[in-house]
N, C-alpha and C positions, 0 to 999 in steps of 0.2 A: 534600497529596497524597503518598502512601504509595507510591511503584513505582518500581521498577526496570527494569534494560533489561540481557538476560543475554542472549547471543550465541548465534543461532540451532546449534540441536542436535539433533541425532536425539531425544534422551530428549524432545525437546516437538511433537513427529509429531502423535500422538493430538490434544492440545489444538489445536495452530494449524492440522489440517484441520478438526476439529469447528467451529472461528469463522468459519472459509472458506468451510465445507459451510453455513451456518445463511444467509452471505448471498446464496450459489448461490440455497438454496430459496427464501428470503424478500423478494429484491429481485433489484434489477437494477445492483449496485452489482459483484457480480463475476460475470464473461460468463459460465462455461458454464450447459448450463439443466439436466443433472443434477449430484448429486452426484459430489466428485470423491473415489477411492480415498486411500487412504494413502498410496500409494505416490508419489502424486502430489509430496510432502513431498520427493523426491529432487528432480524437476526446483526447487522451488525450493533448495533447497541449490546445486543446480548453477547454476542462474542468477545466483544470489547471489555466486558464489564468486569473492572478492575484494576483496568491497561489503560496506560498514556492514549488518547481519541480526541484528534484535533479536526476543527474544520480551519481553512487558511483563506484570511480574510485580506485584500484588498483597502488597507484602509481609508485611501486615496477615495476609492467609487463603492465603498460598502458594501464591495461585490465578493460572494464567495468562488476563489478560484482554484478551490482542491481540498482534501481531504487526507489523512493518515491515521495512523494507530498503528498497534501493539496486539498482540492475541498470543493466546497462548499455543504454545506450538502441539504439546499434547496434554489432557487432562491428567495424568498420575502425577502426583508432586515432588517425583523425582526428576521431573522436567522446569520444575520452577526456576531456572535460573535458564532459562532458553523462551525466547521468543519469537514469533515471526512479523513481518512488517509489512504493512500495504499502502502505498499511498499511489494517488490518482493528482495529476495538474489538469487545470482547464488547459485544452491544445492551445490558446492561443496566448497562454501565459508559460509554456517550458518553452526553457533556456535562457529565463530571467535568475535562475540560481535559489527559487522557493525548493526542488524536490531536495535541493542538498542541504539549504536549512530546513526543511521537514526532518531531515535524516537527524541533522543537529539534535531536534529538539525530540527528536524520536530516543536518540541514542545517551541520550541527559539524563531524561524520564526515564528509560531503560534503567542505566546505572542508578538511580536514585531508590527503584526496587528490587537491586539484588542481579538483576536480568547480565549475563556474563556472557550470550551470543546472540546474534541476531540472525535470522535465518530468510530470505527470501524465494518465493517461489516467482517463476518465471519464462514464458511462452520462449522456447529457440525460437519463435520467427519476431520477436521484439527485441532487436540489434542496439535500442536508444536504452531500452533499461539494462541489458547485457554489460553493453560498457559501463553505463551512470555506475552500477552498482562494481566495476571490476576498478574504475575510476577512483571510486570511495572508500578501498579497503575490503571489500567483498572478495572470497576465492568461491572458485566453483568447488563444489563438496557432492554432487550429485548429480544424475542425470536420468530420467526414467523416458524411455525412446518411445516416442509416437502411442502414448499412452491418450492423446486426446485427440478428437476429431472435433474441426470447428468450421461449419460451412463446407463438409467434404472436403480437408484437407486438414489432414492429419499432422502431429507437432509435437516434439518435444519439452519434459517439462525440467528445467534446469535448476538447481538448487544451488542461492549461494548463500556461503556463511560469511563474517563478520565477528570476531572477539573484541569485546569492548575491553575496555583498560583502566 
């Protein structure tokens, strides 16, 4: 496995909404139900800011094929040692084993600033990240019932957690 993980950047805007925007339309793996602007690319920068934000680099064909980071899970700093996690594959790169070294290098960086869980949020009707993430060490820790509607058709939001070590 050929990739890198280069510290999220404005110069990677274009690519990392294009892989954002493909799983808006095509699934239910990220909530909004339109496409989201470019500009959108700021609030993650802003959310990130502080937190592990990788873009995952191809370095074979110099091509960006996914995205991660870190955020905090709530602002009071009695949450400082919890985090949540989001990473995106280009569809035609999972199941090459980049989201489980994203997690790796999620989960490094994590422990490197104190971070002592990891927490994901997660669509019930996304069965691929369900497992990846029950696969990895993840237990489910939550569940909030048909709290979202995406394209008329309402879905569960699953929370798992993760103690790093």
């Amino acid at each position: 496995m050929n990739y890198s993980f280069e510290q999220l950047e404005d110069v990677h805007r274009i690519s990392v909404i294009d892989i954002y925007n493909h799983y808006i339309e095509n699934s239910f793996a990220a909530y909004p139900e339109m496409k989201v602007d470019y500009k959108f690319f700021d609030l993650m920068l802003e959310k990130t800011k502080g937190y592990p934000a990788f873009t995952i680099i191809n370095c074979s064909s110099k091509k960006i094929v996914g995205f991660c980071y870190l955020k905090a899970y709530h602002p009071f700093p009695v949450f400082n040692e919890t985090a949540e996690i989001t990473y995106f594959i280009e569809p035609s790169e999972v199941g090459k084993g980049i989201g489980k070294k994203a997690l790796q290098v999620m989960e490094e960086k994590g422990r490197e600033m104190g971070i002592k869980q990891i927490l994901a949020s997660i669509s019930s009707l996304n069965d691929q990240s369900l497992s990846f993430h029950q696969k990895n060490g993840f237990k489910e820790c939550g569940k909030f019932n048909k709290i979202i509607k995406k394209n008329g058709i309402y879905f569960d939001i699953i929370w798992m957690q993760k103690e790093l070590q």
